[in-house]
N, C-alpha and C positions, 0 to 999 in steps of 0.2 A: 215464344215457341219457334223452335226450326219448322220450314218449310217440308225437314224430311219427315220430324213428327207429324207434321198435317197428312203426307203420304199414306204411312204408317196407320195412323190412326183411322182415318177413310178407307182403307186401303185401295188407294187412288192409282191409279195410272199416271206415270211423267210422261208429257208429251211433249213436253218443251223445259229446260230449264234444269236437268238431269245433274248439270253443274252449278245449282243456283242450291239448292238443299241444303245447305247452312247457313243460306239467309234468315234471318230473326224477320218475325212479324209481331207486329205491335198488336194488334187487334182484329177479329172480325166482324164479316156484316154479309147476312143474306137478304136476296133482292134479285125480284125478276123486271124491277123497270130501274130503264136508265134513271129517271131522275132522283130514282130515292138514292141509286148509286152515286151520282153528282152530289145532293145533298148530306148524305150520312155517309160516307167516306172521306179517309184524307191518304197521305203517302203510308206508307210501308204496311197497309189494311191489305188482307185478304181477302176477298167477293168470292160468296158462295152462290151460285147462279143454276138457274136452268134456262138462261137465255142464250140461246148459241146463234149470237147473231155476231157481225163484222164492226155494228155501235157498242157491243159490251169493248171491244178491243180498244174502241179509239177513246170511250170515258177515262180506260183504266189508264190511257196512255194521260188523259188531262187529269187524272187524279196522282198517278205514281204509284199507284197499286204495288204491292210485292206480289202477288200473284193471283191467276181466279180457278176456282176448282169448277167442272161443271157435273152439274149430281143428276138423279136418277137418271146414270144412264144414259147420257145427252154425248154427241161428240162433236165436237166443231170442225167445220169444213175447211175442206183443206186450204181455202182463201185466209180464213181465221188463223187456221195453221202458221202459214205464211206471214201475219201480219204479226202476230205475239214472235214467232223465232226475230224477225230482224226489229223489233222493237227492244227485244231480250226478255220478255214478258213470260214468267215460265207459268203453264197451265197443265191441270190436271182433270183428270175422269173419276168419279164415283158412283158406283152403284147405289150409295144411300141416299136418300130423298134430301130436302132442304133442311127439313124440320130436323130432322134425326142427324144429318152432317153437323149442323151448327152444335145440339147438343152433346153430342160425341167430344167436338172442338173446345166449347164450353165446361165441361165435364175434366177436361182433361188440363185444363187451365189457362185457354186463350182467350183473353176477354172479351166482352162486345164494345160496344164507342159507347155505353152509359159507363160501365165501370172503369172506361179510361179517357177522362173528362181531355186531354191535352191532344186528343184525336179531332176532336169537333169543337172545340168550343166551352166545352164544360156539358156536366150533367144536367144542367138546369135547363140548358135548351134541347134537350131529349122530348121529344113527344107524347 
């Protein structure tokens, strides 16, 4: 799925990354703590977050996120701001909650890290 479809679909706010929109993403994964970020992501994933903090930025940076959408409503400051444009990290706003973003995303045909085993490690080490 394009990164515009994610837009679209949410209809998200680009706050960064306005020229990134036909990056492909592999998979998503929502998650309001870092470590489950760390563990159940790898590169080109998506993070659906309500955490607007300046550690969601620097994970994504150790992971290689293709980008994070932040949901109900949440907006990152303008440190965060700052920190995604010179990393290239393109991120987005939605008004839809976690639950209802992911299955919007879900629905629409992005998969989570079970149904795409070569994101983590395989489905077997799924929780």
């Amino acid at each position: 799925m394009r990164l515009g479809d994610v837009a679209r679909i949410l209809e998200a706010e680009v706050l960064i990354g306005e020229d990134k929109l036909d990056l492909q993403v592999e998979a998503g994964c929502g998650c309001d703590l870092i470590s489950d970020l760390l563990a159940f992501t790898k590169e080109r994933m998506l993070v659906l977050t309500g955490l607007v903090s300046p550690q969601i930025i620097r994970a994504a940076e150790m992971v290689d996120l293709a980008a994070i959408v932040f949901v109900r409503g949440k907006r990152p400051t303008p440190d965060i701001i700052d920190m995604s444009r010179e990393l290239g990290l393109p991120i987005m706003c939605t008004h839809y909650p976690l639950y209802e973003s992911a299955g919007l995303l879900f629905a629409a045909g992005l998969p989570g890290w079970r149904d795409w085993p070569q994101a983590v490690g395989g489905a077997q080490d799924a929780p």
